[in-house]
C-alpha positions as CSV (number, residue, x, y, z in Angstrom):
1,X,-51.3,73.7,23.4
2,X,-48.6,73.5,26.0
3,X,-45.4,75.4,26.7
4,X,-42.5,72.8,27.2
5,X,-39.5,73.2,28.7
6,X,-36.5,70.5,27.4
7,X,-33.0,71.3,28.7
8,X,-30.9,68.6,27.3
9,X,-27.5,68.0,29.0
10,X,-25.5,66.0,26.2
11,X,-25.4,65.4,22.3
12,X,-26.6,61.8,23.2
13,X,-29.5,63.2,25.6
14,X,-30.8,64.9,21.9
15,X,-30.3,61.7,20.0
16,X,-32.0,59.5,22.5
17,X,-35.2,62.0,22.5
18,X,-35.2,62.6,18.9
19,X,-35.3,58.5,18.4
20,X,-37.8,58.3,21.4
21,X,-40.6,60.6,19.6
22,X,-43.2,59.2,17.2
23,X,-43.1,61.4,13.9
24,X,-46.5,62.9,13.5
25,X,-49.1,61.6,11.1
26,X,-50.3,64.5,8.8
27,X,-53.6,64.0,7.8
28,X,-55.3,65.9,4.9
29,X,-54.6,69.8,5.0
30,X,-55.3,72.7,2.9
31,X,-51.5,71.8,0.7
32,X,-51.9,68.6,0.2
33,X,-55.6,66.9,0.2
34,X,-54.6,63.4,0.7
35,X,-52.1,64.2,3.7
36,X,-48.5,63.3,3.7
37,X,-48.6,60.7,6.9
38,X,-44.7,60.4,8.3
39,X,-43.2,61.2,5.2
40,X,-41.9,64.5,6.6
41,X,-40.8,62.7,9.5
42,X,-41.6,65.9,11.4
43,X,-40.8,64.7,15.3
44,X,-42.5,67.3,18.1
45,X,-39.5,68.1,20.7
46,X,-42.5,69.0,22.9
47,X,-46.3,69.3,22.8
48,X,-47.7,67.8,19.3
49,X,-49.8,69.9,18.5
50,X,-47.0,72.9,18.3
51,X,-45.6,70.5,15.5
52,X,-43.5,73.4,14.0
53,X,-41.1,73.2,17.6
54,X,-39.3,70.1,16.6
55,X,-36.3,68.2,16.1
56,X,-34.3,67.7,12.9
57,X,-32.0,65.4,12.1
58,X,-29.5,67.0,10.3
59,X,-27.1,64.2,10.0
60,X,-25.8,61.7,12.4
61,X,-23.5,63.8,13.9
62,X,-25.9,67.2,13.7
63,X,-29.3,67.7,15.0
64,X,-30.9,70.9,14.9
65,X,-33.8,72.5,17.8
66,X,-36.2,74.4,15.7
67,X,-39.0,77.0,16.3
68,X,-40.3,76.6,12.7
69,X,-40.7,79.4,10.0
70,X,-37.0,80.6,9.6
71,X,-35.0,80.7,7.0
72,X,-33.7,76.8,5.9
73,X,-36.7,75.6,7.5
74,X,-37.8,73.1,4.4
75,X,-41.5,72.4,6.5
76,X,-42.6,75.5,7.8
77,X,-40.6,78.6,6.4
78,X,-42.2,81.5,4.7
79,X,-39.2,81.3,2.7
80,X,-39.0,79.9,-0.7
81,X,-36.3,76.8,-2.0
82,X,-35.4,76.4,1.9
83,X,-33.5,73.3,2.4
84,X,-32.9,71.2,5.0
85,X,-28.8,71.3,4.3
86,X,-29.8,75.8,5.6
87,X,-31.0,74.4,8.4
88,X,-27.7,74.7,10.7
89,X,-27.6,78.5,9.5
90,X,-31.0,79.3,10.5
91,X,-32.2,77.3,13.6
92,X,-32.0,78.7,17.3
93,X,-30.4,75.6,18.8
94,X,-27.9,73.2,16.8
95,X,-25.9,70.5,18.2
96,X,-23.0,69.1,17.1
97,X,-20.6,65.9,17.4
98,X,-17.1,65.7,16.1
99,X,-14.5,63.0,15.8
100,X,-13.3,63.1,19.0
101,X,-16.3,62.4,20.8
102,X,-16.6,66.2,22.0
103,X,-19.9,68.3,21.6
104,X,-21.2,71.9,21.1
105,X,-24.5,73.9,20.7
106,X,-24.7,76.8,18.9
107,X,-27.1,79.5,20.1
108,X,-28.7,82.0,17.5
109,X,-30.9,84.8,17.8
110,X,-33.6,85.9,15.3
111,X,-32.4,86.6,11.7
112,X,-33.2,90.5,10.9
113,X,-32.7,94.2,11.7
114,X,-31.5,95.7,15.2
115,X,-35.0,96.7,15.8
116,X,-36.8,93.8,14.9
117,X,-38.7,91.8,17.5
118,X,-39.6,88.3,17.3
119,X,-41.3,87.1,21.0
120,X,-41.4,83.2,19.4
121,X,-37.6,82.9,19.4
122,X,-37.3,84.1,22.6
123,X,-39.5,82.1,23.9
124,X,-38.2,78.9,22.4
125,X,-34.5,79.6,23.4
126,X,-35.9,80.3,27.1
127,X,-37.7,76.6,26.5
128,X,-34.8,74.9,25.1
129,X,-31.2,76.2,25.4
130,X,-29.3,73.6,27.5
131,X,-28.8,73.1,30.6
132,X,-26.3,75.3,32.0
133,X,-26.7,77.9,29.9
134,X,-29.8,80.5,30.7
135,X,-31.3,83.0,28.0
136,X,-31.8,86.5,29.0
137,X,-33.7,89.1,28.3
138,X,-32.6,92.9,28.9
139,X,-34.8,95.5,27.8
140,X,-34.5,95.1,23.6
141,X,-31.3,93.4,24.1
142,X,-30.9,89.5,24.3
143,X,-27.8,87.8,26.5
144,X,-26.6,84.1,27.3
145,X,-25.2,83.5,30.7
146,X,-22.9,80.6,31.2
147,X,-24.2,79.5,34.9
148,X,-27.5,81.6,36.3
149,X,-26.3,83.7,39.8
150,X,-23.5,87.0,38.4
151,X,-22.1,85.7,35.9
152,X,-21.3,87.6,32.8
153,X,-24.0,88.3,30.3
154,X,-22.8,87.5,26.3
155,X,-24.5,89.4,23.8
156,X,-27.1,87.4,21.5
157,X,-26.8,89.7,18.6
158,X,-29.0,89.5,16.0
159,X,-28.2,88.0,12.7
160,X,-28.3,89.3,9.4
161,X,-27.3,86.7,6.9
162,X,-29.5,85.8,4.3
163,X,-30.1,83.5,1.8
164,X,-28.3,84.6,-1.9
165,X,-32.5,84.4,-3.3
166,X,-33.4,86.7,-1.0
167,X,-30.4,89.4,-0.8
168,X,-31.2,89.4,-4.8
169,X,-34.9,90.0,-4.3
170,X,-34.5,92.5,-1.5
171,X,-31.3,94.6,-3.4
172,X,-33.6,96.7,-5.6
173,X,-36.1,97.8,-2.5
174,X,-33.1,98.2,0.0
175,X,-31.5,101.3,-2.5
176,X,-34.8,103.3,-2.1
177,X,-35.7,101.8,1.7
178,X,-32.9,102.0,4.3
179,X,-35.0,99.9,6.9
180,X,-34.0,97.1,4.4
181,X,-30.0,97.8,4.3
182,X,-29.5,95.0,7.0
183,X,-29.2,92.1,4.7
184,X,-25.7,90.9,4.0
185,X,-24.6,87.8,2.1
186,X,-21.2,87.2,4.5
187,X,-21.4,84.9,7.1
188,X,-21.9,88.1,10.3
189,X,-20.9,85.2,13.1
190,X,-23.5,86.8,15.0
191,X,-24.7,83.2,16.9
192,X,-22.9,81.9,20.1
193,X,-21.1,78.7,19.9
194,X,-19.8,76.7,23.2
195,X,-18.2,73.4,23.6
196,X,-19.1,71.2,26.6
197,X,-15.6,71.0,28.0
198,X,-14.9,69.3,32.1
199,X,-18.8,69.0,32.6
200,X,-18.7,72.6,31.4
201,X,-20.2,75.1,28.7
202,X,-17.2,77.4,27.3
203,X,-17.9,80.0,25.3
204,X,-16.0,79.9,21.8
205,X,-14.3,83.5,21.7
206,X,-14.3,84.2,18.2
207,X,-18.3,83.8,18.2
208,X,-20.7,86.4,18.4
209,X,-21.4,89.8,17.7
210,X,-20.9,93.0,19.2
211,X,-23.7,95.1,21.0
212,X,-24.9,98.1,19.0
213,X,-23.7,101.2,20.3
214,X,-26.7,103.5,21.2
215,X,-27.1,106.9,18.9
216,X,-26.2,109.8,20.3
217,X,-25.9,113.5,19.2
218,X,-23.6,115.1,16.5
219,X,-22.7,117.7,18.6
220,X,-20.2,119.2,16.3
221,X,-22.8,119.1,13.0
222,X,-25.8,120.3,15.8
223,X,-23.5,123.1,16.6
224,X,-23.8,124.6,13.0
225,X,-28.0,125.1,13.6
226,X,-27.9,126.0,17.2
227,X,-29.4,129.7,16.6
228,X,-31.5,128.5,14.4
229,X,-33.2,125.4,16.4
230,X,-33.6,128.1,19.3
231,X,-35.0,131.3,17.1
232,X,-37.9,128.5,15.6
233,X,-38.3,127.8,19.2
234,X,-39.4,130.8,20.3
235,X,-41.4,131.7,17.2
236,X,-43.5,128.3,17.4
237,X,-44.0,128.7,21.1
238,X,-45.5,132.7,20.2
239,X,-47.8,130.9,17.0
240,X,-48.8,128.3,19.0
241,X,-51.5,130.2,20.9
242,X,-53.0,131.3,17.4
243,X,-52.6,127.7,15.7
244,X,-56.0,126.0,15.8
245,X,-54.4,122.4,16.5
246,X,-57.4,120.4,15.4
247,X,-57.6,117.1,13.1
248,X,-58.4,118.4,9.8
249,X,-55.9,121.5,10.0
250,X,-53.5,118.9,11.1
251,X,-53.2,116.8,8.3
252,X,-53.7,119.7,5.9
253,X,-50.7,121.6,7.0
254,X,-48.7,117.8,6.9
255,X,-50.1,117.4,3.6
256,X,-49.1,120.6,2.4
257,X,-45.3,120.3,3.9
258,X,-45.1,116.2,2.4
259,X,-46.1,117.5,-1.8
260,X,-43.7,120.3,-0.7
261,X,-41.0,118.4,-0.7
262,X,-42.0,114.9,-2.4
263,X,-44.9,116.5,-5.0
264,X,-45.2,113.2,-7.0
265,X,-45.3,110.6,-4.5
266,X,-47.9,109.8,-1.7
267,X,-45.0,108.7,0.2
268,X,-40.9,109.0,0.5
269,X,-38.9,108.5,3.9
270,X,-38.5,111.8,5.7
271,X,-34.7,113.9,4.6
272,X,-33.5,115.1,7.6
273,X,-32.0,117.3,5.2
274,X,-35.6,119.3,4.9
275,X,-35.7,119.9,8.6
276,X,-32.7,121.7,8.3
277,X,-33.1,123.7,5.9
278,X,-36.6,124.8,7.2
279,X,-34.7,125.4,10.5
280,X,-32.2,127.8,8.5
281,X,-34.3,129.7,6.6
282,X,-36.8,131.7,8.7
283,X,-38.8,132.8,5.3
284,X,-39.0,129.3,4.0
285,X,-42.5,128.5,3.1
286,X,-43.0,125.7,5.0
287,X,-41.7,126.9,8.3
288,X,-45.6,127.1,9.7
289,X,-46.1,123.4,8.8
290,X,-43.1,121.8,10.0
291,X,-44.2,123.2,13.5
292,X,-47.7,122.1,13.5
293,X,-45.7,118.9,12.4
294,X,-43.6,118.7,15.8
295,X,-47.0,120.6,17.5
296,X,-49.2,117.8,16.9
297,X,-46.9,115.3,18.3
298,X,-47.0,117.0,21.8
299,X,-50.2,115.5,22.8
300,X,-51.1,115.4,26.3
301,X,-50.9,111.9,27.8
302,X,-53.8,110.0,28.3
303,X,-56.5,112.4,26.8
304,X,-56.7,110.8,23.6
305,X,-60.7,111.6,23.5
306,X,-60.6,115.0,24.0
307,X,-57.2,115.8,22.5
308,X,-54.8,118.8,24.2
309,X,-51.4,119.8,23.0
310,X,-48.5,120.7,25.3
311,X,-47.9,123.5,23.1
312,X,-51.1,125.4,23.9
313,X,-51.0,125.0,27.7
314,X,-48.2,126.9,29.0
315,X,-48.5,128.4,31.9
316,X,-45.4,127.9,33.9
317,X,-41.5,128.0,33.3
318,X,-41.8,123.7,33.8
319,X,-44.7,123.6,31.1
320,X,-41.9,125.3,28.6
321,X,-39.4,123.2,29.9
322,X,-41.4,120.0,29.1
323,X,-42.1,121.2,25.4
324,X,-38.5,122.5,25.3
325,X,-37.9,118.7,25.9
326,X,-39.7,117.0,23.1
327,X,-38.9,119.8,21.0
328,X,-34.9,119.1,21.7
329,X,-35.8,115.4,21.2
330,X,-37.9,115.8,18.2
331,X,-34.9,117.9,16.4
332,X,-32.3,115.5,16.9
333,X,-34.0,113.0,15.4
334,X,-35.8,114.8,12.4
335,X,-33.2,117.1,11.7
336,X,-30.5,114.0,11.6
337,X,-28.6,115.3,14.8
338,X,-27.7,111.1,16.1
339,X,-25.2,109.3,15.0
340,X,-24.2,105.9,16.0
């Protein structure tokens, strides 16, 4: 299979290459025995045998570029009752034509959390966005430039409307799961849209979302526990040398602190609430196990064969200042110290 590259320049230039490819003939498959031929009229924008990447007609005056598998994707989604009318929601690239004679493309990133990743999308909009317009990548973040040499970078945030099936299915898990909390039913605006305007892409102002801010620390709630982080500091660091860090003691202790707190399930998301209170309480009974907890995770680098915690091999004032670093680290994100 090939990688293609198709930078269309116009609405016509996507009308004249959806018209110019052959719709694939679908032999027999696993779904259907006898093959459906071109009744899916399913037209390749690039290498046939990535069938999925293709163009869709929308309407005469809407065509959509898509990477397959999304939401309103009626050939390929994972998602049930999609229909080609959700195709403009879903797709990365959709072109339109209006009365006028004027056109636009709208630009969309993947459909799911902040911290989701999805390397097919990015590919395709690399492949495929227009010419004149460049997708970028920036660390986890995702940008369109207008131009290519300093210009500004938009933010490509990603989206989080779903379909009204889905939100329903997904309501009952999201009230025990927070990772599943993203889902809204309201339109989010989160693609870029931008008309073709004097032989130029403009960037419609009211489109798009804005970058997530990055977490950082609670200072004022962190405040409240700073004796405390700093006393169970000091008594981990003196237990450490007595703690026998090894696989099976490992996961008993972490055993022992999870039916503390969660007795009748295997599993439940991690209360930051626990860590402080274990932090608080210097008699609490699992005060031994939340350190191995944090101990554990201070594995040397590159020695996972012979294992060696940080913890146990401190020898110098910069060997307590690199545990005193994860362990600072490893309380503001257990104990709940971040905030958006």
């Amino acid at each position: 299979m090939v990688l293609t590259f198709t930078n269309h320049t116009s609405f016509e230039s996507v009308v004249t290459h959806y018209e110019s490819i052959k719709p694939i003939n679908e032999r027999s498959c696993a779904e259907n025995l006898h093959g459906y031929g071109t009744s899916r009229n399913i037209r390749p924008i690039g290498d046939r045998s990535r069938k999925w990447e293709r163009i869709v007609k929308i309407s005469r005056n809407c065509y959509a570029l898509s990477d397959g598998h999304h939401r309103g994707d009626p050939m390929f989604s994972y998602y049930s009752k999609s229909t080609l009318g959700k195709m403009q929601y879903y797709a990365p690239i959709v072109w339109r034509r209006y009365m006028d004679g004027s056109f636009s493309v709208q630009i969309r990133n993947m459909t799911g959390p902040d911290h989701g990743c999805e390397p097919s999308r990015y590919s395709f909009l690399e492949r495929y966005v227009p010419r004149g317009l460049q997708f970028v990548r920036a660390s986890s973040r995702h940008y369109i430039t207008v131009g290519y040499d300093n210009e500004p970078k938009l933010f490509l945030a990603k989206g989080k409307t779903v379909t009204a099936q889905e939100y329903a299915h997904e309501k009952d898990f999201a009230s025990a799961h927070k990772m599943r909390l993203w889902r809204k039913r309201t339109d989010d605006n989160a693609a870029l849209l931008f008309h073709y305007v004097d032989n130029k892409w403009v960037h419609d102002k009211t489109t798009g979302g804005k970058p997530p801010q990055n977490p950082r620390v609670d200072k004022a709630l962190k405040a409240k526990y700073r004796d405390a982080i700093k006393k169970f500091f000091e008594w981990g660091m003196t237990m450490s040398p007595l703690i026998p860090l090894e696989r099976d003691y490992i996961m008993e202790r972490t055993d022992e602190l999870r039916k503390h707190f969660h007795p009748l399930t295997a599993y439940e998301a991690w209360n930051p609430e626990w860590s402080r209170e274990i932090l608080a309480d210097e008699n609490h009974p699992m005060r031994l196990q939340y350190w191995v907890y944090f101990a554990a995770q201070c594995q040397n680098e590159y020695n996972n064969w012979n294992k060696s915690y940080a913890v146990k091999e401190v020898e110098t004032k910069e060997d307590v200042n690199r545990v005193r670093s994860r362990y600072n680290s490893f309380v503001n994100n257990n104990a709940g110290f971040m905030k958006q």
